[in-house]
Structure formats: C-alpha cells, structure tokens
N, C-alpha and C positions, 0 to 999 in steps of 0.2 A: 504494500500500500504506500504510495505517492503522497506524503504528509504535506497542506500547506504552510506558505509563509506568511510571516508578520510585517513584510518590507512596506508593503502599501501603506499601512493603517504607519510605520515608522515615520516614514516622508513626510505622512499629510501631519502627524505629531508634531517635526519638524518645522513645517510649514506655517504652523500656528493652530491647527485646526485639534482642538483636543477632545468633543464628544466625537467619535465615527463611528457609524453603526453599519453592521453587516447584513442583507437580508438576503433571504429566500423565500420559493415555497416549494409545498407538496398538494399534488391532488389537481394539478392541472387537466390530464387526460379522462380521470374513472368517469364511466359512467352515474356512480352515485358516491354521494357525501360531499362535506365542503370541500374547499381550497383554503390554506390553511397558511400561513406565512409565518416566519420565523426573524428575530430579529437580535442581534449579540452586541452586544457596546463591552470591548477589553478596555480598563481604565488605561491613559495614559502611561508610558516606559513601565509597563507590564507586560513583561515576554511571556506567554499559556507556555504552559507544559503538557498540554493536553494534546495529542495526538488525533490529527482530524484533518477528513478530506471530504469529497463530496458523501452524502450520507448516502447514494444509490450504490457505490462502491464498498462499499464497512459491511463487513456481517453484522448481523442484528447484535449480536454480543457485545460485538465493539462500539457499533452506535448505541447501546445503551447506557456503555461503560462510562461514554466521552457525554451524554447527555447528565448522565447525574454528575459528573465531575465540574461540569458548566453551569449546572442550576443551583451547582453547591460553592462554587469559586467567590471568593471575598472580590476578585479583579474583575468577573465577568457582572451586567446584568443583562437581561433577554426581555422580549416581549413577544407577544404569540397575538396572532388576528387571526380570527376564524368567521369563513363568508361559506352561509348556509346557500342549500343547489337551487332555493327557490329565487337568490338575489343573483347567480349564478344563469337560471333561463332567463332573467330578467333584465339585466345588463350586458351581457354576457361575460366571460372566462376572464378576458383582458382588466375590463372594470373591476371583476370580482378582486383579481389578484393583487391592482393596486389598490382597494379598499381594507383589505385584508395588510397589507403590509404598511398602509398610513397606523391602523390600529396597532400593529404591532411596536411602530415606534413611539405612539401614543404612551402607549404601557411602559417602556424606558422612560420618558419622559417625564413620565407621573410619580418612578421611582427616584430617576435621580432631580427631581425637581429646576430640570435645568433644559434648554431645547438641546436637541441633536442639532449639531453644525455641518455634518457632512455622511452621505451614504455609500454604501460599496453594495451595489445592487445585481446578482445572477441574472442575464440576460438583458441583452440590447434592444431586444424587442417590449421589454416592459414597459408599460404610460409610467413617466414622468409622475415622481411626486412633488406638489409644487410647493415655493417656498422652500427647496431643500439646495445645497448643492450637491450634488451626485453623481457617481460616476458606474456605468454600467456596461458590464462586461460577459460575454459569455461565457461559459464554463466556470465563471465565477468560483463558484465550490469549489473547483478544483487547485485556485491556485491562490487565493486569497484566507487566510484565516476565521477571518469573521462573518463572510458570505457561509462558509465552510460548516463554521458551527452554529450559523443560521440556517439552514438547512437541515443539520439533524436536531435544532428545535422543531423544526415545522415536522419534518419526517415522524419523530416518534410520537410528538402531539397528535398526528393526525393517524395514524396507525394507531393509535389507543382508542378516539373516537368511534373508527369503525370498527375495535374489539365490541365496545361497548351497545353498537350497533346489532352485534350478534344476537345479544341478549333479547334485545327488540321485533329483531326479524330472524329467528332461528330455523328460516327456511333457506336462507343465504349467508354465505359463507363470510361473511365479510371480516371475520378473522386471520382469515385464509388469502383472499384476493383483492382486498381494501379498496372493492366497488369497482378494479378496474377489468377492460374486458375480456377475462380471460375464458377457456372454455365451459370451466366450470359455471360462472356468471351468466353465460350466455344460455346454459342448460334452466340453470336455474330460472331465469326470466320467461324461458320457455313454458314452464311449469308453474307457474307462482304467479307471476305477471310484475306489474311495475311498483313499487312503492312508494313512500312518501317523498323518498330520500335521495331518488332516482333524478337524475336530469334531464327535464324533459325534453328540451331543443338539443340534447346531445344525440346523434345516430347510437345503436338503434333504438334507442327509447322512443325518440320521435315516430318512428317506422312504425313499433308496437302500436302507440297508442291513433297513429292517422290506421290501421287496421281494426282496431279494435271501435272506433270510430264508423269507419262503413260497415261493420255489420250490421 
C-alpha cells in the first residue's frame, strides 16, 4: 500500500494558510443510500503517523484501524455530511455531493470555532464550494493526506449506515453490497422491488419503476 503525503497541506502551512481541510466522498455510484462526505483538518506542523491512502484501496481492517486512530487523534478533527437519495433524485449526485461536503466542513467549523481557510478536494469534477479557496485534484486520496483520511471518514460512515440499513430491509443485503449494483442487488430488486432508500432517477431503479408504472 502507497501511503500518502503531508507536503500539500506543509506548503499551504507555509504559505500562511493554517485551517486546510481535506474532503471526500462515498456513495456516488449505489443504486441506494446517501452520499456521504468526509472531511479531516491535521492541526498545523503536525506530521499523522497514521498510515492512509485512498480508502477503496485498504482492506476493511486497515480502514478501520486508521479511522478510529483519526477520530481519536488530539491533531486531527473531521466532519461527516450525509445527503439522503431522496435530495439525491432531486438535485441530483453533483449537488448532492457538494451539499454533503459544505456540511461536512460545517461540522469542523463548529468544533474548532474558527472558519476553514482552505480545501484539498478529490476530484476536479466536483461544484465548487463557495467562499472557500480550494484546490481540486483527482485521485486526491491517493496522494494527498487529508483528502486521504477524508475519504475513509466518509467510507466507513457510510458502510455502517447501510449495515444498519440491513436491519430495516433484511431482504437486501446491504451489508454485503452497500446498495451498489452488484449481482446480488440486482437479484434482489428483482424479487423484492424498490425501497425507500433506492434512487429513483438512478438506472435501473428508474426502469423498474417506469415498468411497474405501465402495468
């Protein structure tokens, strides 16, 4: 495993800029549940010790290891947005995600009682959050630290959600596939049909339900 660095969030240190905050998300693609966003502020000349890269790469072990070690760090603080699928067919994915990761820096903000000065954001395609300065990178996670362990905030947040989803809907597996479309999902929607939690302008949910619709 390829561990990120800390040289970005050093420079802009450097720079003058002393709150940065790192984001991500998860839960872009599933068919059901939110999109979930992650968000990691290292205090100032605090180098982690914490081993971490993108969270789709880490076995669950390790992303669990390096998430409690993050929500338990004196240097780190995080904040977590969670955008339910019903504001998701309603705005759609794009909005959702930066609705979700404005909250998430909300939630830093409200701990350290001070505004975020600057963001280190996964992916170039994401809306602009405004009023911030930003910079936005793809692979992010990959090579950046605090995108990095934004990311497996948002990752195991949102992987617990749809644990808890199981409980709810214990005809789908959502422990297992975390809503997104895998075969089993696909069997299962088959049999079962659509839920609360399903999105509806996402393929094939739409499909089911414009079917279900002309009978």
């Amino acid at each position: 495993m390829i561990n990120t660095d800390i040289q970005l969030e050093k420079k802009l240190w450097d720079e003058g800029f002393k709150y940065i905050v790192g984001l991500d998300e998860a839960g872009r693609g599933p068919w059901a549940g939110p999109v979930v966003a992650g968000a990691v502020l290292v205090l100032q000349d605090h180098i982690p010790d914490i081993a971490v890269t993108d969270s789709k790469k880490m076995t669950e072990a390790r992303r669990l290891i390096a998430y409690e070690k993050i929500i338990n760090s004196s240097y780190h603080k995080w904040g977590v947005g969670v955008v339910e699928p019903s504001v998701i067919d309603t705005l759609g994915i794009n909005a959702a995600i930066r609705i979700a990761m404005e909250s998430a820096v909300k939630g830093i903000e409200t701990e350290i009682n001070k505004l975020v000065e600057y963001l280190l954001i996964d992916g170039q395609n994401v809306q602009s959050i405004p009023l911030y300065k930003q910079y936005k990178v793809n692979k992010g996670d990959g090579l950046h630290y605090s995108i990095a362990a934004a990311s497996i905030i948002a990752k195991v947040t949102r992987d617990r959600i749809m644990e808890e989803y199981t409980q709810k809907y214990p005809e789908f597996r959502f422990d297992k596939h975390k809503g997104y479309g895998t075969k089993q999902h696909q069997e299962e929607l088959k049999q079962h049909g659509v839920t609360a939690i399903h999105r509806k302008t996402y393929a094939p949910i739409s499909d089911i339900l414009k079917h279900q619709d002309s009978q």
